[in-house]
C-alpha positions as CSV (number, residue, x, y, z in Angstrom):
1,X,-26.3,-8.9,20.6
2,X,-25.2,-5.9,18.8
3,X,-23.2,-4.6,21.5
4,X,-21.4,-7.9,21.8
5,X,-20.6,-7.8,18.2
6,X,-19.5,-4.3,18.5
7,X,-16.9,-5.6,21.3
8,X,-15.5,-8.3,19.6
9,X,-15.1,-5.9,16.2
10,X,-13.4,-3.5,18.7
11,X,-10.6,-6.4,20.1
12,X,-9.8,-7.6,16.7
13,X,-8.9,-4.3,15.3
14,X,-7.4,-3.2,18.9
15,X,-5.1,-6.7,18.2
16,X,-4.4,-5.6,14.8
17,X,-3.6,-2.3,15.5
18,X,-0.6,-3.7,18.0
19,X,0.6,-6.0,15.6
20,X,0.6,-3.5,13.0
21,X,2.8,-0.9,16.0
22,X,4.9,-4.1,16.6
23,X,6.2,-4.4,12.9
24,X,6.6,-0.9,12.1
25,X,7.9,0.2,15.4
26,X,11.6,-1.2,14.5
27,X,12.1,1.7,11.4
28,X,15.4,3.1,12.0
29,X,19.0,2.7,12.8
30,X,19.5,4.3,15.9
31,X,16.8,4.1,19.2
32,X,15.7,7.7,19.3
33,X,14.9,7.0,15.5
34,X,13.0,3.6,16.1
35,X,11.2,5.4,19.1
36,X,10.0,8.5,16.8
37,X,9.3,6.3,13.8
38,X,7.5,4.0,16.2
39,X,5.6,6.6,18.0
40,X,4.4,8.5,14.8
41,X,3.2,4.8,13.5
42,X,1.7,4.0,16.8
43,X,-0.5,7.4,16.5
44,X,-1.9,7.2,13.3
45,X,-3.1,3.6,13.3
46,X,-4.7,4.0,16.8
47,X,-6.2,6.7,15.5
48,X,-7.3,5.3,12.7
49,X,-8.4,1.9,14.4
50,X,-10.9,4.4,16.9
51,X,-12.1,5.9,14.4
52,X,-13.1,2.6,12.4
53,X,-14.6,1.8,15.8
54,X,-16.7,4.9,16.6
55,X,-14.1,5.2,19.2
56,X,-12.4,8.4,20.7
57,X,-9.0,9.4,18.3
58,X,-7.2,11.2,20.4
59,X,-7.2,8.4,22.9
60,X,-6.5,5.8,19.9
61,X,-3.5,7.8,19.2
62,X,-2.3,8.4,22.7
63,X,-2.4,4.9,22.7
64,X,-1.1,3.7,19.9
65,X,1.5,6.1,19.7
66,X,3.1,4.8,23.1
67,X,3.0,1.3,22.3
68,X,4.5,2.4,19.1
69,X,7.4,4.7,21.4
70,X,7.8,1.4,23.7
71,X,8.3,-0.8,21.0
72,X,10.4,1.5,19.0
73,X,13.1,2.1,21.8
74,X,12.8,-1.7,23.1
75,X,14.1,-2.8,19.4
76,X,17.3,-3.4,18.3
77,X,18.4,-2.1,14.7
78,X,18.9,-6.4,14.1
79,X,15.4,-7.2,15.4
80,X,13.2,-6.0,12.6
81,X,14.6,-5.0,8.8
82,X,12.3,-3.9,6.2
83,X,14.9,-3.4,3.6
């Protein structure tokens, strides 16, 4: 029981931790910018996600930070606008 617990805590925060990549990922006005903004993004919540999860960091923020790149670059300035 507690490892299944443990595995559904993990996919919820893996989830939120894409969404979370998805929305910030689109910070900047030109695609090298959204890709760095999106990458450094990416890396520190997968990080911090695998950490929350007894998980291994560096491979939350390998993760992360390349869903954060792929997002970045795939966005256009239009897409996403936090200001």
């Amino acid at each position: 029981m507690h490892t299944q617990v443990f595995k559904t805590t993990r996919s919820v925060t893996l989830g939120a931790v894409v969404a979370l990549t998805i929305g910030l990922a689109g910070c900047g006005t030109s695609t090298g910018e959204r890709t760095a903004s999106g990458a450094g993004v990416g890396a520190a919540v997968g990080a911090g996600a695998a950490a929350a999860t007894g998980g291994s960091m560096t491979q939350g923020a390998v993760i992360g930070g390349g869903i954060g790149a792929a997002t970045g670059a795939a966005t256009d300035e239009d897409d996403i606008n936090l200001e």
